[in-house]
Each structure stands twice: as structure tokens, then as C-alpha cells.
C-alpha positions in Angstrom: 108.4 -22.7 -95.0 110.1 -25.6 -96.5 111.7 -23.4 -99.7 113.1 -21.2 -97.2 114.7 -23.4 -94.9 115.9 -25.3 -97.8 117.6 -22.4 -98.9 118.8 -21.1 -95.5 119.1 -24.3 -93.2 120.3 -22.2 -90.2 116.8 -20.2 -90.2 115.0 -23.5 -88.8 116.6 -21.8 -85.6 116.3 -18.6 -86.2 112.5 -18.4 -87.5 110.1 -20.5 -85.4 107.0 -21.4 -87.0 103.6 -24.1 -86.1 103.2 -26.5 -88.8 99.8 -25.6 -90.9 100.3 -25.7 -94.2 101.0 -28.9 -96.7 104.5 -28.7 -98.3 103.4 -27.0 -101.4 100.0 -26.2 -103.3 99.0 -26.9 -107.0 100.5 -25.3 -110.4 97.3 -26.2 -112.4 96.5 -24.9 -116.1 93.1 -23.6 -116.6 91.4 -23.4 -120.0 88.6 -21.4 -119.8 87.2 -20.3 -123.1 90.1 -18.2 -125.3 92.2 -17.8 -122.5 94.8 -20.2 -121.0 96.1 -19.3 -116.9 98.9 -20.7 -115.0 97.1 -21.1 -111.4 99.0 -21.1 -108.1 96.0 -23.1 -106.0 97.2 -21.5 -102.7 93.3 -22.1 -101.6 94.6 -25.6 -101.0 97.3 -24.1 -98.4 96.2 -26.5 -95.6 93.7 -29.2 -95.2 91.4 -28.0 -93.1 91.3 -24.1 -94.0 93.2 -22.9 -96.9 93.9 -19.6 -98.4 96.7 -17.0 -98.7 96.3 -16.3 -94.5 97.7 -19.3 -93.4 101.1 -18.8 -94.8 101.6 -15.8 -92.5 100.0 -17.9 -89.5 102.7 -20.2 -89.6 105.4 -17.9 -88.5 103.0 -15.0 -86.7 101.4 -18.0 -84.7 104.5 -19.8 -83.5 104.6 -20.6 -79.6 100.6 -20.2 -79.2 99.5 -22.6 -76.7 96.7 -23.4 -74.5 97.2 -20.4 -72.5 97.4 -17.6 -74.6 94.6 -15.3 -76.1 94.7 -13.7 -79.5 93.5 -10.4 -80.6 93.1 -9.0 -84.1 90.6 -7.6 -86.1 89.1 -7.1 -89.2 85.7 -6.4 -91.2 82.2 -8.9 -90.1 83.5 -11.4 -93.2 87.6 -11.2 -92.6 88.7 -14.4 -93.6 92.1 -12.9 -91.9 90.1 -12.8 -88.6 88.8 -16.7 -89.1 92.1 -17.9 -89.9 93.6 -16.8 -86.8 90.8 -17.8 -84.8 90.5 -21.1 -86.5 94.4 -21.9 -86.0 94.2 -20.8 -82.8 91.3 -23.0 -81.8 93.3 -25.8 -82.9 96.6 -24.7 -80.8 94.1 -24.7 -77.9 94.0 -21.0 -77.7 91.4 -18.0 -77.5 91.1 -15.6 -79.7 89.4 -12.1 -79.3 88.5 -10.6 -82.9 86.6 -6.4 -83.0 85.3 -5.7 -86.3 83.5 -3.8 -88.6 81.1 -3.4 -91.2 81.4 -4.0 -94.9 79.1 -4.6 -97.4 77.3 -8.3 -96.7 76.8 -11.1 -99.3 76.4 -15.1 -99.1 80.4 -15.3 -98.2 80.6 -12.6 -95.9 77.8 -13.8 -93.7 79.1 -17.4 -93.7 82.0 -16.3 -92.9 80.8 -14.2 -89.9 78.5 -16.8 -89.2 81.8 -19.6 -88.2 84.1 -16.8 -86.6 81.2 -16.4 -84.2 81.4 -20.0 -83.3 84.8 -19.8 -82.8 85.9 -16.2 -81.0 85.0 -13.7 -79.1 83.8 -11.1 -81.7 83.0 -7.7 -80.6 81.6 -4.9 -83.0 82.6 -1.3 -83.7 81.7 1.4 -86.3 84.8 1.8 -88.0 88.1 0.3 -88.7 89.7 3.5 -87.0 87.4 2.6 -83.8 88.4 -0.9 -83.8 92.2 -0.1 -84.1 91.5 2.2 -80.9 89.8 -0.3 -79.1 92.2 -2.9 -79.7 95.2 -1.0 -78.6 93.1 -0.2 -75.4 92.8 -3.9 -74.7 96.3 -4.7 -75.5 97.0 -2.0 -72.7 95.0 -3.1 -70.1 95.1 -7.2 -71.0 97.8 -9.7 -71.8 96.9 -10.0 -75.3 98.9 -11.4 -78.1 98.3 -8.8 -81.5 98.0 -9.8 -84.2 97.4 -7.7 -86.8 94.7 -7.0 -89.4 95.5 -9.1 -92.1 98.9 -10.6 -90.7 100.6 -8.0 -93.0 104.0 -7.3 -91.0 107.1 -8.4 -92.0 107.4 -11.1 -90.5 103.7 -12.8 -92.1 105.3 -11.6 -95.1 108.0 -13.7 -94.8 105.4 -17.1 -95.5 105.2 -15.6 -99.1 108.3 -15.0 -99.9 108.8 -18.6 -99.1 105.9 -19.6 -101.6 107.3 -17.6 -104.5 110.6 -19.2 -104.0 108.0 -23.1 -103.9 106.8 -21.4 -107.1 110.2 -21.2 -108.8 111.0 -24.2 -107.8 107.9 -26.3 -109.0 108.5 -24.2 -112.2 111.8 -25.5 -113.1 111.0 -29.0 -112.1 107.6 -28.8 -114.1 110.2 -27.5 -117.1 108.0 -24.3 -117.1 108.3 -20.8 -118.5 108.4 -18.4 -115.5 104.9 -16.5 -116.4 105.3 -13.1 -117.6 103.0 -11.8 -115.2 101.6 -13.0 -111.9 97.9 -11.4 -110.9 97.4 -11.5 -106.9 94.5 -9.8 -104.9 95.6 -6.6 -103.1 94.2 -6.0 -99.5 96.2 -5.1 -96.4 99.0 -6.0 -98.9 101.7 -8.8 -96.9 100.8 -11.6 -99.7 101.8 -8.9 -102.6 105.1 -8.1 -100.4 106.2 -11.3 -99.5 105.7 -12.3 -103.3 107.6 -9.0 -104.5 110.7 -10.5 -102.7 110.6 -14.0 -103.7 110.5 -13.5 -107.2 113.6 -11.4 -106.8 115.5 -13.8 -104.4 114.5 -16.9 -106.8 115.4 -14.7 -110.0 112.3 -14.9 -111.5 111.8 -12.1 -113.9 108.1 -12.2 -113.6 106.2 -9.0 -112.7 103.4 -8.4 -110.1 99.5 -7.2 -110.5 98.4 -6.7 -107.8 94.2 -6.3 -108.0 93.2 -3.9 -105.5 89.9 -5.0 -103.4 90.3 -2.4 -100.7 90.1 1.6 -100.7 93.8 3.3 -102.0 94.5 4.3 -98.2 95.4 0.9 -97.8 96.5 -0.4 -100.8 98.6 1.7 -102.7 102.1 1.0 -104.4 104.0 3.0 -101.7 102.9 1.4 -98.8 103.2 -2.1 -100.1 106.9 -1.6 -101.5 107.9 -0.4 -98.2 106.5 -3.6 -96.4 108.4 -5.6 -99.2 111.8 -3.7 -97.9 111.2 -4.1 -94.5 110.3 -7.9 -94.9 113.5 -8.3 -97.5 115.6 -6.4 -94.1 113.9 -9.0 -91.7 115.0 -11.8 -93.9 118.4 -10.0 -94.4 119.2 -9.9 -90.7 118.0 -13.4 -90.1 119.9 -15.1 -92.7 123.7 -12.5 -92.4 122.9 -11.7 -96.3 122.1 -8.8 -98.4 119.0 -7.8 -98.8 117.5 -8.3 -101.9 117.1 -5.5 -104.3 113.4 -4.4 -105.0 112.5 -2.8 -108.4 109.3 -0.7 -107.8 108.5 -1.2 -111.5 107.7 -4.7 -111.0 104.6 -3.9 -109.4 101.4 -2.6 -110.6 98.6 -1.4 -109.0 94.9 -2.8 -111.0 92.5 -0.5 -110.0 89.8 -1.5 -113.0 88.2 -4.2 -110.9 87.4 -2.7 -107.3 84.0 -1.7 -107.9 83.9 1.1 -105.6 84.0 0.0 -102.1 85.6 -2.9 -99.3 83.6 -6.2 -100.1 81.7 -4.9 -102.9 80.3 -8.0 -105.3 81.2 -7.2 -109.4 79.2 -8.7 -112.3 83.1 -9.3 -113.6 83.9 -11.3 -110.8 81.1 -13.2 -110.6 81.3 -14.1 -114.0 85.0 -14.9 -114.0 83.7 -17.3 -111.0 81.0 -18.5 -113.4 83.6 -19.6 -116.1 85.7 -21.5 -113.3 82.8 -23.4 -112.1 81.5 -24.4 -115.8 85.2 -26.1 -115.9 84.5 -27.5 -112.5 87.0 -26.0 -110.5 86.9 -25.0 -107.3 84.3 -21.8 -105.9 85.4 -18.1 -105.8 83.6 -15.0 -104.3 83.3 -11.7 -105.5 85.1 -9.8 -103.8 88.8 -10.9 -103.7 89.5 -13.9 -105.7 86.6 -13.4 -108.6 88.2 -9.5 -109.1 91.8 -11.0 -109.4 90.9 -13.6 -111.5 88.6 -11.1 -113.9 91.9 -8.9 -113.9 93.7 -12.1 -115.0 91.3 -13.0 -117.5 91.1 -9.8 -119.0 95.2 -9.8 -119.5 95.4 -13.2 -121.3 92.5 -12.3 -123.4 94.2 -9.0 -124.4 97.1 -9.9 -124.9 97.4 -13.6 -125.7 101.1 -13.7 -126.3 101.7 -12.6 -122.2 102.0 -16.1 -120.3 99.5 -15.0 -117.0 99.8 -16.9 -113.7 96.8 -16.6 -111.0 97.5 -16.7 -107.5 94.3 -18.3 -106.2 93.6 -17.2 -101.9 90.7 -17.8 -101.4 89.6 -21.2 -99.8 85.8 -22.3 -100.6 85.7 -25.6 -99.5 84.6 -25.2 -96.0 81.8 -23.5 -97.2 79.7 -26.9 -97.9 77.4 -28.0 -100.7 74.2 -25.3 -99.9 76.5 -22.2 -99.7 78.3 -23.3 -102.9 75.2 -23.8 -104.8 73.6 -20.6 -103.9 76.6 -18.9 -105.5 76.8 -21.1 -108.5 73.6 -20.1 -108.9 74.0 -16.5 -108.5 77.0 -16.5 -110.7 75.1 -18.5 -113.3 72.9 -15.6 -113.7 75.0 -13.3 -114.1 77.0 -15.0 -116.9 73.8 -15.6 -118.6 
């Protein structure tokens, strides 16, 4: 939250937050073949378990302690729902997690595999049965919510602070803002939060958002009006205006979805494939490895558009076999 306070001093007061996340991730360049990206490594968001979640945790987990117990939810392979309960477990608190089922591969099953080690998990058959059950336990137990996906207004306040870290590594790195700036769309706070900061750091720089979930969820409407209602929150905290969204900015890719929640692509795989021949850092399939195809597939088409990558997914915790079994799956697929 550093970009934000920096701008704001007075919201140190006025917008509590636990410290996760190192002062500001990567602005790499990635060659990879005939196309050159601009990559925001926001899997490096913390040192212990990275990714886009853990900029929303800083303000939606403020004032946890060893007493409390956390509820949220999510599908069997949320990386939301291990965030929360990883963060928690470090601030000495419990965490409850229901979810439900999606469509399994190597990630997913790791995935499920440490947020059983780490929460309660219970299961039910649907995401509309798990939001049921959850706001049953939140009547009958002293629960703190938090949402599937940390996508309120407030969480998507911890990406408005990173698009205004963006301009500012920009202009000190004597950069070109990109022209374009490709993002995975799920429950859709990132993409808000992002949508906000560009405006409030005057970046002209437009927003693709890559959508990974079915258009019930992520759809241009309902993510513009989470970017107003985070640009109000902001507003009221700071005694400004709030800043003035253009819906044009943001685009909805719908190319790269594949069909249904969690579903693997042979174009994300192989996107994955090409960052690993470079030796960068693993992707999966599902939300990363579509962005980045969808990112590819705009520098490649049109090579005069300067492309930034907004990189949140985290693969480090995922050790040496689980990253070899998908090296190996990707390698087949780019062969």
C-alpha cells in the first residue's frame, strides 16, 4: 500500500492494513520468440505466497488475530481460499473455507491438497449451495466473511495501489506506459482495482481483461460497477473526487476461456511452454497461461502495440516434482 499512502499520507489512519506484501514486484521484459512483453511479476507479491490475492489480504485481513476465525469460499483449487487461509494461519487465526467442484488438474489438486492442511474445508455441490451455507454460518457463528475472491471494494483498493507502483516504476525505469495491459478475469477486484489506478496515475493505457470464469461472473458491467464503488470508497477516505472511469478502457477477451471454470487450453499450456524454455517462472492453465496466450497473441498481431502482462499466479510453493510434471505436460503440448 506504499503508492497509496505515499500519495494520501492521512490514509495510513484511515485504511488499516497487515503487512504481507514486499514494497513492489518486478517490471521484467520477456522475449519469447517474435514477441516482446512488458511483465508486472505480481507472482512475487510476497515471500512466502505470492500472487494477485495477497494485495486485497492486506487491507481485507487487517486486525485478524489469534482469536478470530475466517470464512470464505471458493472452488476445490481457489488459490483465493489458500491465500486467506495461509495468511491467516500466519496471524494465528482459523479459517473455515466451503467449496466446490471444478474441473481437476496437477494445480488444482495441489492446491486442494495444502488448503486442507491448513483449514477447515467443507464441500458442497454448487457455488449457489456454498453461498447459502455460508451465510447460514455467518448467522449462527461469529465468523469474519470474507468473500469469494476478496473482490469488494475495499480488496480492490490493494490494486489500485499497484497500478499507481506501476506508474511509478515506469517513469523511474524512463518507460513507455504500455498500450495495453492483459490481466486474468475471475471474480474481477484485480481488473477494478487496476481500472482505477491507471486513471488516478494518468496512465492512458487500456485494460484486457482475459475471462477464465463463466460471463455470469465476469462480464464488463459488473466489473465497472465494482471499479465505481472502489473509486467512491477511495473518494470518501481520502475527501477527493472520485476518479472518472471510461468503460471503453476495458475489454472483455473471451477467445481464451475454453468453455468452462478451471478448464486446461493447449494455448495456455503452450504460452506456459515458451516461458519455461526462457526459464522463467511456472504458469498453469487456467488463469495465468490463458492471459498470457491472450497477451501473446496481441504482440504477435500487432507488433507495433507495446503489451504489458500482469503475472498472478504464484508457482513457487509448488516444489521441484509438481513443476516438473507440468513442464513436462506443457512440453508436449508445444511439441
Amino acid at each position: 500500500m506504499d503508492a497509496l499512502y505515499a500519495r494520501w499520507p492521512l490514509l495510513r489512519g484511515a485504511l488499516p492494513r497487515v503487512d504481507l506484501c514486499v514494497r513492489e514486484t518486478p517490471l521484467e521484459r520477456w522475449v519469447l520468440g517474435d514477441a516482446t512483453l512488458l511483465v508486472k511479476r505480481d507472482d512475487l507479491s510476497t515471500p512466502t505466497l505470492g500472487g494477485n490475492k495477497a494485495r486485497s489480504l492486506e487491507l481485507l485481513l487487517a486486525g485478524v488475530g489469534p482469536d478470530d476465525e475466517l470464512l470464505t469460499m471458493g472452488s476445490t483449487g481457489s488459490t483465493h481460499a489458500l491465500a486467506v487461509a495461509h495468511f491467516a494461519a500466519r496471524l494465528g487465526a482459523r479459517t473455515r473455507v466451503i467449496t466446490w467442484p471444478q474441473e481437476e488438474h496437477m494445480v488444482s489438486r495441489a492446491t486442494a491438497a495444502r488448503l486442507r492442511g491448513l483449514a477447515r474445508v467443507s464441500a458442497a455441490r454448487s457455488p449457489v449451495t456454498a453461498a447459502l451455507r455460508a451465510a447460514l454460518l455467518r448467522t449462527r457463528q461469529r465468523v469474519r466473511w470474507i468473500p469469494a475472491g476478496g473482490s469488494t471494494p475495499l480488496g480492490a483498493l490493494g490494486h489500485v495501489d499497484a497500478a499507481l507502483e506501476l506508474a511509478s516504476q515506469l517513469g523511474r525505469d524512463e518507460e513507455r506506459a504500455p498500450d495495453v495491459l492483459v490481466v486474468p478475469l475471475g471474480s474481477g477486484g484485480t481488473v477494478a482495482g487496476l481500472l482505477v489506478g491507471l486513471e488516478l496515475a494518468g496512465l492512458p493505457t487500456r485494460v484486457a481483461a482475459v475471462r477464465v470464469v463463466p460471463r455470469v461472473v465476469a462480464n464488463h458491467g459488473r466489473v465497472t460497477r465494482l471499479a465505481k464503488r472502489a473509486a467512491a470508497l477511495l473518494a470518501r477516505l481520502t475527501g477527493t473526487q472520485p476518479a472518472r472511469l471510461d468503460p471503453a478502457r476495458l475489454t472483455i477477451e473471451q477467445r481464451e476461456y475454453g468453455g468452462a471454470y478451471a478448464r486446461e487450453t493447449d494455448s495456455a499450456r503452450s504460452a506456459a511452454a515458451e516461458v519455461r524454455a526462457i526459464g522463467g517462472p511456472p504458469l498453469e492453465g487456467t488463469y495465468s497461461g490463458k492471459a498470457l496466450a491472450a497477451a501473446l497473441a496481441r504482440a504477435r498481431g500487432a507488433p507495433s502495440e507495446r503489451v504489458l502482462f500482469w503475472l498472478t499466479f504464484d508457482g513457487r510453493w509448488l516444489g521441484e516434482e509438481s513443476g516438473a510434471r507440468d513442464q513436462e505436460a506443457a512440453d508436449r503440448v508445444a511439441r
